[in-house]
C-alpha positions as CSV (number, residue, x, y, z in Angstrom):
1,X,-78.1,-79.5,23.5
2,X,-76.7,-78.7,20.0
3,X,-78.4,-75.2,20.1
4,X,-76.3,-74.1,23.3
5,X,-73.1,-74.7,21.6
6,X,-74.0,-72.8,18.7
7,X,-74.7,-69.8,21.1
8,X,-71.6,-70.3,23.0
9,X,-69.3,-70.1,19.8
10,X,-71.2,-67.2,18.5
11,X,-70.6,-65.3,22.0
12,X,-66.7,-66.0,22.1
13,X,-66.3,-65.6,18.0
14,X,-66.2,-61.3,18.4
15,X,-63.6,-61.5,20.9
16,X,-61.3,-63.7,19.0
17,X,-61.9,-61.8,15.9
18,X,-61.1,-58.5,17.3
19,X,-57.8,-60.4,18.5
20,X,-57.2,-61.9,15.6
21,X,-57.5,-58.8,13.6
22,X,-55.4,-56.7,15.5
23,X,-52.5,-59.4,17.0
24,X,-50.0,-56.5,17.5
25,X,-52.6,-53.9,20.0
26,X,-50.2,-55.0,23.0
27,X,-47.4,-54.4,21.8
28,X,-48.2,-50.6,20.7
29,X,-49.6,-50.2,23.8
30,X,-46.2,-51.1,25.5
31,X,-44.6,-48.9,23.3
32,X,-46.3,-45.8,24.1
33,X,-45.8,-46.1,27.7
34,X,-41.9,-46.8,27.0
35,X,-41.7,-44.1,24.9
36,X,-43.5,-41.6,27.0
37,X,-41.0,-42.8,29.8
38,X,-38.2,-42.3,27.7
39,X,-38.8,-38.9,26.9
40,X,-40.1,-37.7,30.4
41,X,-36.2,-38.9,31.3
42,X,-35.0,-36.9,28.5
43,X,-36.9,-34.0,29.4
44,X,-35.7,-34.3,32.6
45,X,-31.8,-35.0,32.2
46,X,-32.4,-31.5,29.8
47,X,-33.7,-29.6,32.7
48,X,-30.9,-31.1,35.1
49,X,-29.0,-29.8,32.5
50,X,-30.6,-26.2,32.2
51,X,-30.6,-26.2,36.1
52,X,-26.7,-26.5,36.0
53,X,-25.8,-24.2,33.3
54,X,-28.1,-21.8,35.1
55,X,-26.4,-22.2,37.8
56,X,-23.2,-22.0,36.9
57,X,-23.6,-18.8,34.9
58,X,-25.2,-17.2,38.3
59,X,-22.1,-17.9,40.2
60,X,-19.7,-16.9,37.1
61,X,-22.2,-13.5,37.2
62,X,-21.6,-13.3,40.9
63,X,-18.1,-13.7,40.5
64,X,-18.0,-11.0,38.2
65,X,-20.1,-8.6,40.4
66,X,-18.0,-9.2,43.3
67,X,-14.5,-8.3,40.9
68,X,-16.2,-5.6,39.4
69,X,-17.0,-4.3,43.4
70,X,-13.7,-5.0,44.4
71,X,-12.4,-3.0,41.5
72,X,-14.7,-0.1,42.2
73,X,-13.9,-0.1,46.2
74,X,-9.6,-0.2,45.0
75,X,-10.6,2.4,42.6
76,X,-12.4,4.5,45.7
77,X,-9.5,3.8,47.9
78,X,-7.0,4.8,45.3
79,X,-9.0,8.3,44.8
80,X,-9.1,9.0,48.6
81,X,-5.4,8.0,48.9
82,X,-4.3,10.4,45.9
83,X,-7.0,12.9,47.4
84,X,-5.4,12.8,51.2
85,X,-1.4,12.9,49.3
86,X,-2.5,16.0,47.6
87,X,-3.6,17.7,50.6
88,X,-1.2,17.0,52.7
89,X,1.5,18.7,50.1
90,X,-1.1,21.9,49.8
91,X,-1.1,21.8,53.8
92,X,3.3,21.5,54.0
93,X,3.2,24.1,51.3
94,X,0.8,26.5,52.9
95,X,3.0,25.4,56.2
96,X,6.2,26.4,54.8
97,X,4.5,30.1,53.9
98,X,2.8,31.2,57.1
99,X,6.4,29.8,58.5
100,X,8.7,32.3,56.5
101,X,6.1,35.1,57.1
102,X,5.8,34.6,60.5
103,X,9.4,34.0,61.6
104,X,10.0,37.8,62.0
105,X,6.2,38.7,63.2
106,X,7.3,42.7,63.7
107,X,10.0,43.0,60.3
108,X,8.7,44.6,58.0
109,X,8.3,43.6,54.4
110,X,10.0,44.5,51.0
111,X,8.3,47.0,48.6
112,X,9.1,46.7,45.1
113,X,9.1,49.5,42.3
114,X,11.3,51.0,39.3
115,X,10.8,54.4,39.8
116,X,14.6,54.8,40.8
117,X,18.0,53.7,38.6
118,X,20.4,52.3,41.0
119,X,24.1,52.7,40.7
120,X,23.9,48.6,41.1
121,X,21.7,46.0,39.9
122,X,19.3,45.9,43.0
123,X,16.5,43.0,43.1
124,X,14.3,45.5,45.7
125,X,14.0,49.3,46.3
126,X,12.0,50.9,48.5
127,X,11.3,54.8,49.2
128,X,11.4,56.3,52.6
129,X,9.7,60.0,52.7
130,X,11.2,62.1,55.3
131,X,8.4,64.0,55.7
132,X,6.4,61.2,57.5
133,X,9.7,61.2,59.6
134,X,10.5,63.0,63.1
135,X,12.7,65.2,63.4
136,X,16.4,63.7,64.8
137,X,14.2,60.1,64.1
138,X,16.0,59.9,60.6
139,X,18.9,57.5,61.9
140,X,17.0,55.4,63.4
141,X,14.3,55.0,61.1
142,X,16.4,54.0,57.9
143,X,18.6,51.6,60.1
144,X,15.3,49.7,60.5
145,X,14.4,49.2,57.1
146,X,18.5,48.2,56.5
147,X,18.6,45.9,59.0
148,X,15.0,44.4,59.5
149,X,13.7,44.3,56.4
150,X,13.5,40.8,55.2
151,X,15.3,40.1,52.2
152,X,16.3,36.5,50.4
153,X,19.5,35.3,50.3
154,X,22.5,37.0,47.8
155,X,19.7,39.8,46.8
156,X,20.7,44.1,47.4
157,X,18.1,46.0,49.1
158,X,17.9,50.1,48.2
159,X,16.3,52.5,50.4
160,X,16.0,56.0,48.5
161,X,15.2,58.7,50.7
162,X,12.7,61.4,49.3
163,X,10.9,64.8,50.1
164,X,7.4,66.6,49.5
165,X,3.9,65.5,48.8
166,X,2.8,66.2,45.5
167,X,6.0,66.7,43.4
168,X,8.5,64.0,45.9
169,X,12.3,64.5,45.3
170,X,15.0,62.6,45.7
171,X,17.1,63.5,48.7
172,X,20.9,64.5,47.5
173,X,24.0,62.9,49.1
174,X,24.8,66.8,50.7
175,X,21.5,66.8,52.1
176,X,21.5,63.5,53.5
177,X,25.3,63.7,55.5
178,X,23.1,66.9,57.1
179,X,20.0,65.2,58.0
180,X,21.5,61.8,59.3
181,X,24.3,64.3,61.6
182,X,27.5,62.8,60.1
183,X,30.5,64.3,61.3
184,X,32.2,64.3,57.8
185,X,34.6,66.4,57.0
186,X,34.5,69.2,54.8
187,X,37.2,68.1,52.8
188,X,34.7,65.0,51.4
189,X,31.7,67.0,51.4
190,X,32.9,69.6,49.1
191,X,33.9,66.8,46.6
192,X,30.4,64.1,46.9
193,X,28.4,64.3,44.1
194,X,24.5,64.5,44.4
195,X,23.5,60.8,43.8
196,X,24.3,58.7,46.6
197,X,22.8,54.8,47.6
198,X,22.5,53.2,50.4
199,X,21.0,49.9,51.3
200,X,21.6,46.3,52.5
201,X,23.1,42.9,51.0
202,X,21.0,39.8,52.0
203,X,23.6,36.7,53.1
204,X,24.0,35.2,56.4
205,X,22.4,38.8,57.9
206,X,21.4,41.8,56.7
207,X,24.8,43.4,55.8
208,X,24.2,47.8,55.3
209,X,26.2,49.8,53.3
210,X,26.6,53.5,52.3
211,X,27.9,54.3,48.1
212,X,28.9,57.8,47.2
213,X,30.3,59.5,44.5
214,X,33.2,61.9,44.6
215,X,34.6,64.2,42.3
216,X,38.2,64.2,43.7
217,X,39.9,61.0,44.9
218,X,42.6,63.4,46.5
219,X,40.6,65.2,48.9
220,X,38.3,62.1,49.6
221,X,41.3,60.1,50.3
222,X,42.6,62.9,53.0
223,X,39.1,63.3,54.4
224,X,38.2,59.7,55.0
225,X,41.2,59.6,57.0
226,X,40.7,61.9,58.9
227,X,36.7,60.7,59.5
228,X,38.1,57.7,60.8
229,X,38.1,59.1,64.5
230,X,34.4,59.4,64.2
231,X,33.2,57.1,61.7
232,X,32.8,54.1,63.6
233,X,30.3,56.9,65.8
234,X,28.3,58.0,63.1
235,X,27.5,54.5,61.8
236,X,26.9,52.7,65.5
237,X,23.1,53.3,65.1
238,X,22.6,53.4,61.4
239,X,24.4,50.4,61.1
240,X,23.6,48.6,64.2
241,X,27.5,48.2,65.4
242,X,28.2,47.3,68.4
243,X,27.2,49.0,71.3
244,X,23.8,50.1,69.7
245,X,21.7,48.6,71.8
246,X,22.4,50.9,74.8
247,X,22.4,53.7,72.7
248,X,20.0,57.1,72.6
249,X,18.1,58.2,69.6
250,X,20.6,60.9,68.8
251,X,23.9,59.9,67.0
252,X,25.8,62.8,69.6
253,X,25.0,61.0,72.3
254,X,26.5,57.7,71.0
255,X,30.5,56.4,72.3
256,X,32.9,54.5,69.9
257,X,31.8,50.6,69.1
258,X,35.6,50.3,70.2
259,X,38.0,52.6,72.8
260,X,41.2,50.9,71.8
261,X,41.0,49.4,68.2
262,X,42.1,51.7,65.5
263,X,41.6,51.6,61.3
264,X,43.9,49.2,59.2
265,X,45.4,48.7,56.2
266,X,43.5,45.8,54.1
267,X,42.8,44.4,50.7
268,X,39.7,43.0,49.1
269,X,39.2,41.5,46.0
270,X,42.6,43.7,44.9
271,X,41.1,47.1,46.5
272,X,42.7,49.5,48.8
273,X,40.4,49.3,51.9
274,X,40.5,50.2,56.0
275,X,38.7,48.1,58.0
276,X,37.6,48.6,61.9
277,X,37.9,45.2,64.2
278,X,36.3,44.9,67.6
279,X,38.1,43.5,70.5
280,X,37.4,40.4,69.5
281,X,39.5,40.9,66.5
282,X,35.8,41.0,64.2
283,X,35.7,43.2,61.3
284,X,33.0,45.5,62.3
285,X,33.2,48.5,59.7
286,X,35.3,48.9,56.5
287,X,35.8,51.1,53.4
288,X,37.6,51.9,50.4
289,X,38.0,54.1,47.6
290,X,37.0,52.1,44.1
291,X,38.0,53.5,40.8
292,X,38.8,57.0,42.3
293,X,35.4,57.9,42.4
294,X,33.2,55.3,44.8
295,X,33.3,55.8,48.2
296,X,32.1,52.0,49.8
297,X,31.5,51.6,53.2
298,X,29.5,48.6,54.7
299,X,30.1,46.4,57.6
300,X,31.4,43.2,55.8
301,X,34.0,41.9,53.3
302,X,31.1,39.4,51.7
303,X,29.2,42.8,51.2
304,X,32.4,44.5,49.8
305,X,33.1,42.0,47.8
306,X,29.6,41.6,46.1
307,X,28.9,45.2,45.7
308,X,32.5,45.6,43.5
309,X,31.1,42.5,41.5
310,X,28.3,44.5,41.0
311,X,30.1,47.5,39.8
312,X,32.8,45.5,37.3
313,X,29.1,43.9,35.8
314,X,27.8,47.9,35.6
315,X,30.5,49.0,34.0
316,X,30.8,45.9,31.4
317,X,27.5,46.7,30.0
318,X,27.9,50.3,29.7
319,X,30.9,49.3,27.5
């Protein structure tokens, strides 16, 4: 049986060998399989890792887009608001306009040019042709412009009354006391020289006046006096005293804006004036005589008083 031994040994001797020549092969396989474990954790904690960071910068961008859309829908409602305040100012302001201008629908509006010195600083002038006029209409025409007319507040308004077409001329003081049917005396119309104004002061109400010029402070002293029975007449329409309302286009046809009341002595400012009250004790008409040579007649001390300021300011720079 010796021979069966010997075969057995030879069959087992390759196995052994190959074990004994390679004693660690188990242990580098375990290590593979470990290692490949290990870094199949690794990678995996990394892409936990890249997952999260990813993550968390999508929410911080989100974050950001969602400030950045706030901030452009505040910006948005910040342009509409500022859009909608400056309209509604443009809107009060064109308010305000179409107010003033429609307050007095059938007045008629100022006209301003320089083609006429005044004998006062005036703010507006304005020319009336009589040729576009009626005949007897006169009074009646030029108390609209002095009374209507809108004009601001503490400004003079100047009607200057003219003739002709082509070549217009101004309209002399004689000329006018004629055409308007004054019932002046001769005494003052002897002495008046040709320039003449007459026009309205803007304060509460349109307040008219009438400013001639006289040569002799003598006779226009006498004369005014003596105009006094009529004057309040002659002015009832041009003026709009009272009583005018019922009146008739011609001044002849006009009675007394008072039956009992009479002139009286007054002062102004230190000037000489007479001055007509109603019943109710009102001033309603006044004049005066200013440096012997003005002849001022309106319907109110405030438009007395401003028209001598006027004058003194005239006068100062002509010194």
């Amino acid at each position: 049986m010796p021979p069966e031994d010997n075969k057995l040994k030879i069959g087992l001797d390759p196995v052994f060998k190959s074990a004994q020549n390679n004693p660690s092969g188990s242990q580098s396989i375990v290590r593979t399989y470990k290692s490949d474990l290990e870094s199949a954790i690794q990678n995996d904690h990394l892409s936990s890792i890249n997952i999260a960071i990813a993550e968390s910068k999508k929410k911080q961008e989100e974050a950001e887009n969602k400030i950045e859309e706030v901030s452009e829908n505040e910006y948005s409602k910040s342009k509409i608001i500022i859009f909608i305040s400056i309209l509604l100012v443009i809107i009060g302001i064109i308010a305000l306009v179409i107010t003033y201008y429609l307050k007095s629908p059938n007045v008629s509006k100022v006209t301003i040019t320089s083609e006429l010195p005044s004998m006062i600083t005036t703010e507006y002038k304005e020319e009336l042709n009589i040729g576009t006029i009626i005949k007897d209409n006169l009074a009646k025409a030029l108390s609209s412009k002095l009374n209507d007319t809108q004009i601001p507040v503490n400004n003079i308004y100047n009607v200057y009354l003219t003739t002709g077409t082509s070549s217009r001329q101004l309209i002399s003081s004689a000329n006018f006391i004629s055409m308007i049917k004054f019932n002046m005396p001769d005494m003052v119309k002897r002495t008046l020289l040709p320039n003449f104004m007459i026009g309205s002061y803007s304060f509460s109400q349109n307040y008219p006046f009438l400013i001639l010029k006289t040569s002799s402070f003598e006779n226009s002293y006498a004369g005014m006096l003596a105009w006094e029975k009529d004057l309040s007449k002659d002015f009832q329409l041009l003026f709009r005293l009272p009583g005018y309302e019922n009146s008739g286009s011609l001044l002849d046809e006009l009675t007394p804006a008072t039956s009992t009341k009479k002139f009286e002595d007054g002062v102004i400012v230190n000037k000489d004036v007479r001055f007509l009250q109603d019943n109710n004790n009102n001033t309603i008409l006044l004049y005066g005589i200013i440096d012997k040579e003005t002849i001022i007649i309106t319907v109110s001390d405030t438009a007395f008083k401003e028209i001598i300021d006027r004058l003194n300011k005239e006068k100062s720079l002509k010194r």
